[in-house]
Kinemage of the C-alpha trace (Angstrom):
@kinemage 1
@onewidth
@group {chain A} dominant
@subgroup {mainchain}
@vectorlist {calphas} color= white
{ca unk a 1} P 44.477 2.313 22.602
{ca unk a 2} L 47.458 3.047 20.189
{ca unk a 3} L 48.162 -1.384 19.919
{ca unk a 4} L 49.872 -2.607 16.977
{ca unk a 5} L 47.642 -3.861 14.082
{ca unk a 6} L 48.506 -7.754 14.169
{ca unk a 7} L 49.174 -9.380 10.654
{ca unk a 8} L 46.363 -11.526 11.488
{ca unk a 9} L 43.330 -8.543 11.716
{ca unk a 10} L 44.784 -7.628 8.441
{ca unk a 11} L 44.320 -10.543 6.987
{ca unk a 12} L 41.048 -11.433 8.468
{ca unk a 13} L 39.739 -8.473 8.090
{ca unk a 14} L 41.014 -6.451 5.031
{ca unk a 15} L 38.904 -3.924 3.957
{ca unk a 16} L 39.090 -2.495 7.577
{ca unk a 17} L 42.669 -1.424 6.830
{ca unk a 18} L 42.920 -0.797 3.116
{ca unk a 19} L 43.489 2.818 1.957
{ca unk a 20} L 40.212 3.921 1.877
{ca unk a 21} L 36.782 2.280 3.299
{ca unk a 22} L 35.099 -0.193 1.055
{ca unk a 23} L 31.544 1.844 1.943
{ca unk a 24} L 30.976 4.923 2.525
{ca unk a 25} L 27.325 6.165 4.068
{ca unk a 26} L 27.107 10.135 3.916
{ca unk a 27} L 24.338 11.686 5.761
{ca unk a 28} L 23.443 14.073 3.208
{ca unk a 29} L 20.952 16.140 5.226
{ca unk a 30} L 19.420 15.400 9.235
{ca unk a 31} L 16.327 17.098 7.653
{ca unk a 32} L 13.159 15.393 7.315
{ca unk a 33} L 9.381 16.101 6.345
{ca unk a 34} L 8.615 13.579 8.592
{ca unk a 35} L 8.016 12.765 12.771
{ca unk a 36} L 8.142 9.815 13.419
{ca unk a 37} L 7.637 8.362 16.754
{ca unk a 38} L 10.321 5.369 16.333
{ca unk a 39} L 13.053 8.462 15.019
{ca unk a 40} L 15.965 9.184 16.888
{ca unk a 41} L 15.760 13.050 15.910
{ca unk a 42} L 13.384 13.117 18.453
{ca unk a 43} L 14.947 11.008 21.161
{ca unk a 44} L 14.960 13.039 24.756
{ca unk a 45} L 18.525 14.963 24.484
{ca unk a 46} L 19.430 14.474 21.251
{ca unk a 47} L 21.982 16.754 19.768
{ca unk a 48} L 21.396 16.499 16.125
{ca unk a 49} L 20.843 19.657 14.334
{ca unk a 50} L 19.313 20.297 11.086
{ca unk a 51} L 21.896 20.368 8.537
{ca unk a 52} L 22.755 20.130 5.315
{ca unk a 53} L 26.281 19.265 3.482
{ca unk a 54} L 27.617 20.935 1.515
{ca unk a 55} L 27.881 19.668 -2.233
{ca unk a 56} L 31.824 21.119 -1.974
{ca unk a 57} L 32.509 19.181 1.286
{ca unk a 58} L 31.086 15.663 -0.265
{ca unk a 59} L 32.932 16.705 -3.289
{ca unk a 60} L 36.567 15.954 -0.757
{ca unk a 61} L 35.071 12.443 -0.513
{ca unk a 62} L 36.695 12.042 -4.165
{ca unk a 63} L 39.861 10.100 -4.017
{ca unk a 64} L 37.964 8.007 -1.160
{ca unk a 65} L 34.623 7.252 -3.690
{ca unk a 66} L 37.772 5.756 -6.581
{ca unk a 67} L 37.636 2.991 -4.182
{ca unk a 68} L 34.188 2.716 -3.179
{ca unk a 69} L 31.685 -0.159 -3.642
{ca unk a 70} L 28.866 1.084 -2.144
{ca unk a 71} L 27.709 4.226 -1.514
{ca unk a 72} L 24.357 5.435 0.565
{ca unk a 73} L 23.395 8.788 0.781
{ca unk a 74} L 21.092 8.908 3.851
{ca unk a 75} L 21.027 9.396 7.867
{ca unk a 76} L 18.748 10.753 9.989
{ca unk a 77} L 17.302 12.865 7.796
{ca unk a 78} L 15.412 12.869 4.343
{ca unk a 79} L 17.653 12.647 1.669
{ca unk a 80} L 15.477 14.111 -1.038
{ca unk a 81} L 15.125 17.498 0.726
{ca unk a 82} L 18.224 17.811 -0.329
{ca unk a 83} L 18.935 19.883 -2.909
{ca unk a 84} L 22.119 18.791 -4.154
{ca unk a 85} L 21.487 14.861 -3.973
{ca unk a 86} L 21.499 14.154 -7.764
{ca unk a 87} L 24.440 16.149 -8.099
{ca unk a 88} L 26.133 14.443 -5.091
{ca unk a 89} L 25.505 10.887 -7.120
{ca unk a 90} L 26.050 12.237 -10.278
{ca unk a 91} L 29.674 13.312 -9.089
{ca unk a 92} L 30.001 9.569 -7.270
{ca unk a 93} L 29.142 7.583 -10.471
{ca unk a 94} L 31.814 9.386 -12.085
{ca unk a 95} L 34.453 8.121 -9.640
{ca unk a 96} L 33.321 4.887 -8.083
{ca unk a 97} L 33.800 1.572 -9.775
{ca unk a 98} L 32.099 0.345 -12.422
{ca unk a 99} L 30.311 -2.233 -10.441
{ca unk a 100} L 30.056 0.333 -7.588
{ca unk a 101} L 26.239 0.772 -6.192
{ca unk a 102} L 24.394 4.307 -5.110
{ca unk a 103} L 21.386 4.163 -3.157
{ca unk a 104} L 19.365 5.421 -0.407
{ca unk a 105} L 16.502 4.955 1.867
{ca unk a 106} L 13.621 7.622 2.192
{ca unk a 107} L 10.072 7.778 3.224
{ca unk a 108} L 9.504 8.201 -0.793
{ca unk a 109} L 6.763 11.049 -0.473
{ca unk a 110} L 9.052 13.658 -1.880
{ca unk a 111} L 9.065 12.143 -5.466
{ca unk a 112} L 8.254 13.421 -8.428
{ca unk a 113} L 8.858 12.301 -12.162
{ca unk a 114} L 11.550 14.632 -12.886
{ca unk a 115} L 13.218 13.975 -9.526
{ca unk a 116} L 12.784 10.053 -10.155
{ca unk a 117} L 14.228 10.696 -13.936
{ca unk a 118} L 16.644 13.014 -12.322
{ca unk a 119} L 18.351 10.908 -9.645
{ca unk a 120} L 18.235 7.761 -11.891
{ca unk a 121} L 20.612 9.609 -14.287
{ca unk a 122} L 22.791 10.671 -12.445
{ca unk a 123} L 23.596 6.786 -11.285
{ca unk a 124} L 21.834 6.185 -8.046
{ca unk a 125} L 20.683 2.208 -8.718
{ca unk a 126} L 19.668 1.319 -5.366
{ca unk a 127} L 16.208 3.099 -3.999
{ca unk a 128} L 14.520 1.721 -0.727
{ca unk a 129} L 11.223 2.819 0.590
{ca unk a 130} L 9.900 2.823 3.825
{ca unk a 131} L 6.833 0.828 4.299
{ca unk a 132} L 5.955 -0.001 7.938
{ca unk a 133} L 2.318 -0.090 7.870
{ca unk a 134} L -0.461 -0.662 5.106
{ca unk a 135} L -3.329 0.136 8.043
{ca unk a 136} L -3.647 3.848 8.563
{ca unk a 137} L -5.340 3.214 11.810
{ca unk a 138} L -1.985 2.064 13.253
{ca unk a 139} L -1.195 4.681 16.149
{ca unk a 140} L 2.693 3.101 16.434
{ca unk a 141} L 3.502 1.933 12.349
{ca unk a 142} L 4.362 5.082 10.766
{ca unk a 143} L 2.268 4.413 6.946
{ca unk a 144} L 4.377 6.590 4.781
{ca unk a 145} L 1.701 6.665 2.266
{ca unk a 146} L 0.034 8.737 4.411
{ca unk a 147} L -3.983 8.065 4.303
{ca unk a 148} L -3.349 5.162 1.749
{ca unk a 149} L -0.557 3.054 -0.001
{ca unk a 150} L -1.455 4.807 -3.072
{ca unk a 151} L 1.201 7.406 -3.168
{ca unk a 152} L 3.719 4.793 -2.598
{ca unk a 153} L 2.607 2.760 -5.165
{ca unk a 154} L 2.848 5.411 -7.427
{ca unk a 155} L 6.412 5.992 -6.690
{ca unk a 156} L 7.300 2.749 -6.971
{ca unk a 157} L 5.665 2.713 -11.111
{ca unk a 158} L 7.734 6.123 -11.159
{ca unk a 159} L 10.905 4.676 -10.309
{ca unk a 160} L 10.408 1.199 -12.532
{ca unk a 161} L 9.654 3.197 -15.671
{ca unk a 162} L 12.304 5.787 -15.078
{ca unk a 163} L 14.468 2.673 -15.061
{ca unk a 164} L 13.324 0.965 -18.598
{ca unk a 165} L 13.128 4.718 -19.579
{ca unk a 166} L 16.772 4.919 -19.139
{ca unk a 167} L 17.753 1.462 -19.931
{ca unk a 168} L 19.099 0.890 -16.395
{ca unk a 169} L 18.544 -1.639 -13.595
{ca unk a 170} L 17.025 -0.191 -11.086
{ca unk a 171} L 16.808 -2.446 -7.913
{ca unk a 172} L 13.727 -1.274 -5.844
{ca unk a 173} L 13.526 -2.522 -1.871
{ca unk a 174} L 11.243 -1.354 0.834
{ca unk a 175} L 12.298 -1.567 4.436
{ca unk a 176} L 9.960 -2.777 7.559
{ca unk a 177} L 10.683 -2.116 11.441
{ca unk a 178} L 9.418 -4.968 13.014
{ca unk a 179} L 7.752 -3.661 16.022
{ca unk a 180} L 5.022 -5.377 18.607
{ca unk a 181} L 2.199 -4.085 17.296
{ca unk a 182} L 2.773 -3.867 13.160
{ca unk a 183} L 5.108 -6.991 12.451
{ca unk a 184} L 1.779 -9.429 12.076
{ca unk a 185} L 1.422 -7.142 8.785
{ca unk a 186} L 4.642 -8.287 7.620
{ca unk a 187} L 3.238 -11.052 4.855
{ca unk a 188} L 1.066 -8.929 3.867
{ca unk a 189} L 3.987 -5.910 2.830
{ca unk a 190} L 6.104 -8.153 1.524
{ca unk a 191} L 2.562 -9.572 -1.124
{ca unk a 192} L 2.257 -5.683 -1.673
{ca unk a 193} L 5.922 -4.816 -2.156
{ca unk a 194} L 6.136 -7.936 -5.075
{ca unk a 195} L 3.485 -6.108 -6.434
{ca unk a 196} L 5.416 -3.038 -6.838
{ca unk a 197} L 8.045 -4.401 -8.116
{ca unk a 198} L 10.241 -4.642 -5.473
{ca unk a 199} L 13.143 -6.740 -5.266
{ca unk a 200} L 14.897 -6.894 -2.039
{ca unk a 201} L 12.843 -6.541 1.911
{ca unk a 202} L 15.012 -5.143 4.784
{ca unk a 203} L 13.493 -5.813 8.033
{ca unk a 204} L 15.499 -4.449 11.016
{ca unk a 205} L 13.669 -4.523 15.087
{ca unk a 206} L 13.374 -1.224 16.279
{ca unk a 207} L 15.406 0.688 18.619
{ca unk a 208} L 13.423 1.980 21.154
{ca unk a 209} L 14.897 5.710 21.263
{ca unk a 210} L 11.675 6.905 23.276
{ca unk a 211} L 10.744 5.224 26.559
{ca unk a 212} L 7.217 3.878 25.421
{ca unk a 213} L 8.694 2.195 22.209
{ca unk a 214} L 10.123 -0.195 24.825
{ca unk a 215} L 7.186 -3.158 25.070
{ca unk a 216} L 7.602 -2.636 20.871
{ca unk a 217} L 10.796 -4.467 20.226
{ca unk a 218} L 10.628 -8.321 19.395
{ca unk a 219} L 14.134 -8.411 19.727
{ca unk a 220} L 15.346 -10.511 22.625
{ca unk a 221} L 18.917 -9.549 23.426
{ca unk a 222} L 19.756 -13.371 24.852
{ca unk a 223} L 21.949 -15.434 23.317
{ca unk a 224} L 20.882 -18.751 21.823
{ca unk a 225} L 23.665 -20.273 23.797
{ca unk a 226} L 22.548 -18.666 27.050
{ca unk a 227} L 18.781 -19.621 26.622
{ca unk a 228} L 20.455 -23.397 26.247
{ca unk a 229} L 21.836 -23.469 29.740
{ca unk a 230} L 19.020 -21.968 30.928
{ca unk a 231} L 16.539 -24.001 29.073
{ca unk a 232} L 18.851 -27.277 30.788
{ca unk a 233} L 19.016 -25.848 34.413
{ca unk a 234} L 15.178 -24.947 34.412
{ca unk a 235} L 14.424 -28.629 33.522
{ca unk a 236} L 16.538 -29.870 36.319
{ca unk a 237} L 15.570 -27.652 38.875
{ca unk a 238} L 12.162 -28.759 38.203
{ca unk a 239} L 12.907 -32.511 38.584
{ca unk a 240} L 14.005 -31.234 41.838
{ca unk a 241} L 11.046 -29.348 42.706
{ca unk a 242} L 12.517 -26.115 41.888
{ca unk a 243} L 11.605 -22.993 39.864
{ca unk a 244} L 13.981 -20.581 38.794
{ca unk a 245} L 12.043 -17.684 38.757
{ca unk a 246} L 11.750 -17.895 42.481
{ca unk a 247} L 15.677 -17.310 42.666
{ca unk a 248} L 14.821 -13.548 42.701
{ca unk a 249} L 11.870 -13.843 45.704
{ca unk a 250} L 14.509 -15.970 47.091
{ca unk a 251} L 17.190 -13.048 46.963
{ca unk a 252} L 15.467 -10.593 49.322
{ca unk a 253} L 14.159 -12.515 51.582
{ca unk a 254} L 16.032 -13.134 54.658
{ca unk a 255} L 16.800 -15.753 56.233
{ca unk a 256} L 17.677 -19.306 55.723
{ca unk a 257} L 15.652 -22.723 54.752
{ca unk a 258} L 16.738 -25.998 52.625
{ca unk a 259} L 14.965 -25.107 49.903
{ca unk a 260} L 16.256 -21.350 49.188
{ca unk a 261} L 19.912 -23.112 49.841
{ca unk a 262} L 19.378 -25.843 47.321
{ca unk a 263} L 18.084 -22.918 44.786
{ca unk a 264} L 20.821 -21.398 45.005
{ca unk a 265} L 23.614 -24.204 44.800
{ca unk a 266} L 21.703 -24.888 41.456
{ca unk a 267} L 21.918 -20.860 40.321
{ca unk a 268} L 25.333 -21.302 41.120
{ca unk a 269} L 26.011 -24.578 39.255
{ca unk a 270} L 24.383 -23.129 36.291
{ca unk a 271} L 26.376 -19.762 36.115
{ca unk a 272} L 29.725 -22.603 36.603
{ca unk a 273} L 28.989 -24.101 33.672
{ca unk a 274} L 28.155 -20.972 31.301
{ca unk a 275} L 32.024 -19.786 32.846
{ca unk a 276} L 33.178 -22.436 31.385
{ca unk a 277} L 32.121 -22.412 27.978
{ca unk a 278} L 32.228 -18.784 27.791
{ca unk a 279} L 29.177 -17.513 27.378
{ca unk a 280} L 27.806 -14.243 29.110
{ca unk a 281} L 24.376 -15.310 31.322
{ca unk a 282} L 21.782 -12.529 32.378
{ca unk a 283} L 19.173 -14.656 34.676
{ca unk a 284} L 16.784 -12.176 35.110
{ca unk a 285} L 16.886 -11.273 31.561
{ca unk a 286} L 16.507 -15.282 30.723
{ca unk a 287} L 13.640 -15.180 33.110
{ca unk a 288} L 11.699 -12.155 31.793
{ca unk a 289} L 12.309 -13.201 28.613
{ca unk a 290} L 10.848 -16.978 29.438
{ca unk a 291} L 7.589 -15.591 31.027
{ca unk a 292} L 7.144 -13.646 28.083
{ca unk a 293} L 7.438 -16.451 25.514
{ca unk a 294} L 5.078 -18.427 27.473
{ca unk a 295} L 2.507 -15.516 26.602
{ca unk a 296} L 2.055 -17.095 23.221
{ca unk a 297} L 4.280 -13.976 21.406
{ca unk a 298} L 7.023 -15.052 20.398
{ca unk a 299} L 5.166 -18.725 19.142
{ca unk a 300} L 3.169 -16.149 16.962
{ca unk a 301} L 6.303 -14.002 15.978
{ca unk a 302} L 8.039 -17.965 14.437
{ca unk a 303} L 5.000 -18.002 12.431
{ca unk a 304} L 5.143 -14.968 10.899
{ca unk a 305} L 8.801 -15.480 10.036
{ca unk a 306} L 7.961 -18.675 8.355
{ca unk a 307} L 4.955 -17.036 6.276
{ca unk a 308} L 6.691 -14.162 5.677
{ca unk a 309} L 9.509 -16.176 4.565
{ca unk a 310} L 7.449 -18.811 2.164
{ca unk a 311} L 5.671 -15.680 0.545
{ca unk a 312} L 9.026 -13.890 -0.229
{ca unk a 313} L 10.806 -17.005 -1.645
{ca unk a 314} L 7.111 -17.215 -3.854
{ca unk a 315} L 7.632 -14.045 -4.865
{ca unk a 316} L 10.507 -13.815 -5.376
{ca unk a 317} L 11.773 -11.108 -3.026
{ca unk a 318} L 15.289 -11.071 -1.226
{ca unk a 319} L 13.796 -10.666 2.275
{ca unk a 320} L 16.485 -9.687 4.962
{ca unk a 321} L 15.167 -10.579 8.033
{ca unk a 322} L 16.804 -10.218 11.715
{ca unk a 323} L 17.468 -13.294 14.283
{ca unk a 324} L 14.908 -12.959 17.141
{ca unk a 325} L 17.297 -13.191 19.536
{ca unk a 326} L 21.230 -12.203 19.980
{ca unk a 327} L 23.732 -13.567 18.044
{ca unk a 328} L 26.313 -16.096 20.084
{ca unk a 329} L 29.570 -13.747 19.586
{ca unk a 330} L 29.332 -9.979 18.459
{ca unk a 331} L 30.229 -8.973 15.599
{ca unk a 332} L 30.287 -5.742 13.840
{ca unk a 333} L 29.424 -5.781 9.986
{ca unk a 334} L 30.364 -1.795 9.880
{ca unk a 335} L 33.812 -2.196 10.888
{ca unk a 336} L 34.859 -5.928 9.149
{ca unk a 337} L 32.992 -4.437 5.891
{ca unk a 338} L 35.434 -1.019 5.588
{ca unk a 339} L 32.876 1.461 6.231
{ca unk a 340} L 32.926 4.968 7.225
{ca unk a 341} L 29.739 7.060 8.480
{ca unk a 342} L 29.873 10.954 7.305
{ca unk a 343} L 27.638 12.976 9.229
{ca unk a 344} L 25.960 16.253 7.823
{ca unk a 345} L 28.341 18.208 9.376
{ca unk a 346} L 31.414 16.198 7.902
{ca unk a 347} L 31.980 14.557 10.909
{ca unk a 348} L 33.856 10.847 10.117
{ca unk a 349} L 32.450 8.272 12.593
{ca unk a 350} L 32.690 4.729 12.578
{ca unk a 351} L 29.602 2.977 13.009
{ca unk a 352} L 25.599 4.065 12.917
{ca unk a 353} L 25.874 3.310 16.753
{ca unk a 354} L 28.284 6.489 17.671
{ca unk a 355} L 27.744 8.908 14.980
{ca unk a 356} L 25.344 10.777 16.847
{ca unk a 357} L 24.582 12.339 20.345
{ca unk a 358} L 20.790 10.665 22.128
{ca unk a 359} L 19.178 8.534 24.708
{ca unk a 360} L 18.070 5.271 23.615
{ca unk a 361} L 16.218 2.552 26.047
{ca unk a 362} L 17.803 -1.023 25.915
{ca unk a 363} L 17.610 -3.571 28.675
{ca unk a 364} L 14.698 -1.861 30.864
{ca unk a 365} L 17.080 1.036 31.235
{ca unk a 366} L 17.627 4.363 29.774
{ca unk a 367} L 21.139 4.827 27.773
{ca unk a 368} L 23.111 8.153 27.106
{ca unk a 369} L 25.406 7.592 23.367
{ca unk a 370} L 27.673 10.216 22.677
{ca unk a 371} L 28.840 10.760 19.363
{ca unk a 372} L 32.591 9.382 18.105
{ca unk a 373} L 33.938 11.046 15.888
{ca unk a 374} L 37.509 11.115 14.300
{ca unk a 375} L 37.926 14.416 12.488
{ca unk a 376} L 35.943 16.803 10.096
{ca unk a 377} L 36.429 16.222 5.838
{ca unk a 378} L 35.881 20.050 5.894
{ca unk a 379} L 39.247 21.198 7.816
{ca unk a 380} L 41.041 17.578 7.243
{ca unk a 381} L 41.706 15.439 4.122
{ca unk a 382} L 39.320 12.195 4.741
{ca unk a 383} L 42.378 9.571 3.796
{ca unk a 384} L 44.359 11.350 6.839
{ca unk a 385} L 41.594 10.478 9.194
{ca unk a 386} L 40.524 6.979 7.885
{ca unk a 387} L 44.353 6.052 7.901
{ca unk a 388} L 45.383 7.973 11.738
{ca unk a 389} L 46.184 6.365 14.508
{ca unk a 390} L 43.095 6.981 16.373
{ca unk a 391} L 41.230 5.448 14.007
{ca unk a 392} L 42.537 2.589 12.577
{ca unk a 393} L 43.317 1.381 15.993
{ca unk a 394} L 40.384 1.990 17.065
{ca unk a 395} L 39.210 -0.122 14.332
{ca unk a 396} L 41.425 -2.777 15.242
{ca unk a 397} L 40.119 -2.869 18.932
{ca unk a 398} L 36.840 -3.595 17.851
{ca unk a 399} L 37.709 -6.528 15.573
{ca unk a 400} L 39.707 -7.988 17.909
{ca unk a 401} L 35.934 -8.507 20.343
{ca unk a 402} L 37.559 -9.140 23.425
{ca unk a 403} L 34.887 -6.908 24.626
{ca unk a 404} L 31.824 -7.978 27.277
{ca unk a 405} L 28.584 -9.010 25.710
{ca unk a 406} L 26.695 -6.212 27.963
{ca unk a 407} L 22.827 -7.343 27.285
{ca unk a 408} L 24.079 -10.701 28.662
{ca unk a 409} L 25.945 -9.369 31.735
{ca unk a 410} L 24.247 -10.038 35.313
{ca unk a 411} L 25.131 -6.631 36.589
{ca unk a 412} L 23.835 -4.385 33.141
{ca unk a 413} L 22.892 -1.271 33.157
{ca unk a 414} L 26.495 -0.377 34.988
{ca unk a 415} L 27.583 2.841 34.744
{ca unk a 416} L 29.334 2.510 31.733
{ca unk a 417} L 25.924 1.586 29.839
{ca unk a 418} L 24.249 3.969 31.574
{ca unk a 419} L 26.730 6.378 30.314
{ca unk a 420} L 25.799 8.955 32.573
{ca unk a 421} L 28.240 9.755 35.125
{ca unk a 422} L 30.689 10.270 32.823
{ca unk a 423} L 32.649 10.048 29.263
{ca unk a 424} L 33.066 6.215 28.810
{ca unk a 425} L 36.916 5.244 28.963
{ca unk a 426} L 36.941 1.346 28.805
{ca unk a 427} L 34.644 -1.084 30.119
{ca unk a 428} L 34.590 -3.621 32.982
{ca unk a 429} L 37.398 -5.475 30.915
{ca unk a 430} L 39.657 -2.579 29.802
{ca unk a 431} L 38.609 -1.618 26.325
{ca unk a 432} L 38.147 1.086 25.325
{ca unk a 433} L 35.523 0.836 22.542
{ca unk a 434} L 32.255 1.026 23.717
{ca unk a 435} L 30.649 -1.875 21.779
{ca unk a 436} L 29.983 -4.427 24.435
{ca unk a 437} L 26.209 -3.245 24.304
{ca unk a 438} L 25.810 -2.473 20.591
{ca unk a 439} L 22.181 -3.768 19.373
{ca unk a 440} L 24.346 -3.959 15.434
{ca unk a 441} L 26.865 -6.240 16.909
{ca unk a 442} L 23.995 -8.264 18.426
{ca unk a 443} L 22.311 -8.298 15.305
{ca unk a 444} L 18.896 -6.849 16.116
{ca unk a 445} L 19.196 -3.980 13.431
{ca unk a 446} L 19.918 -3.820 9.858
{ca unk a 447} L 20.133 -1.260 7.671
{ca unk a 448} L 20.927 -0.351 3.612
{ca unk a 449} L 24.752 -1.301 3.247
């Protein structure tokens, strides 16, 4: 693990290595007033207890927030349940750059005008508000407004006048998970969210942390490049009378004929050519995938994009949405970016992937993550474990991606996805980060950063 930092990472990739991380996201509490069902509190075996930190253990974050651009104060939990959080910020603003931002997301039920004047005193500039639903009939949208939007909108007045109160610029953004049966609502939140003043939409796809959240994600986890190949070999095996979806009737059936042969010589062609240009091909994924876009879905989920999209550049809303499928090469915005995750506990990890302990669903298969973790800013000075050799070269192995693209691997869920049988060492190609299969890297999720 312990490799030499090349010249060239350092150069390509500075912030990753500089003194201190660029961004720092500090999990303030894992409490929440909340239960929702897309949550990974409440993900079968997850070890995340209800915690608080301290305001003297974010308080060692000091010399680390002198360098910090950006700065969000949220995790798993609620931020404002905690008690401390305007102090926390007010303490920040005081050290971070001038141009340095503070911000948060929350379910924004918590608010009240003095909290609102509070927070936007002490510095925090950057508020975004949960809004997955407008219909309180949904049964799988969680509408944080409760029985109406009306609460929300009043936050949303709260926090615009707290900002001309205060002469500040207050940059409001609400955040939608994109899920199977709420992201047709999606034009309609953004038309909503102008209305509140909102200037910036984050949507992310949701990561199915319980078992029947799995028919909710959009996301499909196949690369552009490997739906081209397959996209080419399914129109030639059909010239030749062919279907690839029969490949895996083919497979267990015993037994041997001239058209199962020919199949497979064309299987086998295909997989030849996506060797060659290097790009990862999961066939039965590609094939799944195809008979559900011919269900009329994913035509439906293009045209929401582009509405969604027309009615936010109308608007005039920054709207952040995700690809609909996996990017052509991983790539990890945490790590490149100089980030640093702080959990409740004080626990430094390195990405929103490994900083806690749950089961998550991803590829039709249940998935054990165990927490990474580098050190604790309670017993350990924070620049000693951003700058030690476990971390920083752990850094460096992820940026360097020779790692498999796991969602596009034939022979996923292996053990090492599965994560079960034991600790995870190095993958199928010898490294030893585990972010072959990481839905960030893919792009699928996005969060405040």
């Amino acid at each position: 693990m312990q490799k030499q930092i090349s010249d060239s990472l350092s150069n390509d990739f500075p912030a990753a290595f500089e003194k201190y991380p660029a961004r720092l996201q500090v999990e303030v509490t894992t409490r929440c007033n909340m239960h929702c069902s897309m949550c990974v509190k409440y993900a079968p075996e997850s070890d995340i207890p209800e915690t608080d930190l301290s305001l003297d253990d974010f308080k060692k974050l000091g010399p680390a927030l002198e360098n910090c651009e950006k700065l969000v104060l949220n995790g798993i939990g609620e931020p404002l349940l905690h008690p401390d959080l305007a102090a926390m910020a007010a303490f920040a603003r005081k050290r971070m750059p001038e141009n340095g931002s503070i911000g948060f997301q929350t379910n924004g039920l918590l608010f009240t005008e003095y909290r609102v004047q509070e927070l936007v005193a002490a510095g925090v500039d950057t508020f975004c508000i949960s809004v997955d639903s407008l219909d309180p009939s949904s049964t799988t949208g969680e509408l944080h407004g409760q029985s109406s939007t009306d609460r929300l909108a009043r936050t949303f007045a709260m926090l615009r006048q707290a900002g001309q109160k205060a002469g500040k610029r207050v940059r409001l953004g609400a955040e939608f998970v994109l899920m199977a049966e709420t992201y047709a609502q999606l034009p309609g939140v953004i038309r909503w969210a102008a209305e509140q003043g909102v200037e910036f939409m984050l949507c992310s796809h949701v990561l199915a942390y319980d078992q029947s959240l799995q028919n909710q994600s959009l996301f499909n986890p196949n690369t552009s490049d490997a739906l081209e190949i397959y996209e080419k070999w399914k129109h030639i095996a059909r010239d030749k009378g062919q279907d690839l979806q029969n490949y895996f009737s083919f497979v267990w059936n015993p037994g041997r004929n001239k058209k199962r042969e020919q199949l497979f010589d064309l299987i086998r062609e295909m997989r030849a050519e996506a060797e060659s240009r290097g790009v990862w091909l999961n066939l039965r994924s590609l094939a799944d995938w195809d008979r559900r876009g011919n269900t009329g879905e994913h035509r439906q989920l293009r045209e929401v994009y582009a509405r969604s999209e027309k009615s936010a550049a109308e608007l005039g809303v920054n709207l952040h949405l995700p690809p609909l499928m996996a990017a052509n090469e991983l790539s990890c915005s945490f790590v490149e970016n100089g980030t640093a995750f702080i959990t409740s506990s004080g626990d430094v990890s390195p990405c929103q992937f490994l900083w806690h302990t749950c089961t998550c669903f991803m590829d039709g298969s249940e998935k054990l993550l165990r927490q990474k973790h580098f050190g604790n800013i309670s017993g350990r000075d924070f620049s000693e474990i951003w700058g030690s050799k476990d971390y920083s070269g752990f850094r460096a192995e992820v940026l360097r991606y020779e790692y498999p693209y796991c969602s596009n691997c034939p022979m996923v869920p292996c053990d090492d996805i599965i994560g079960r049988s034991n600790e995870f060492e190095c993958d199928c190609l010898g490294v030893e980060v585990p972010c072959g299969h990481c839905p960030w890297a893919m792009g699928g999720l996005q969060c405040l950063m």
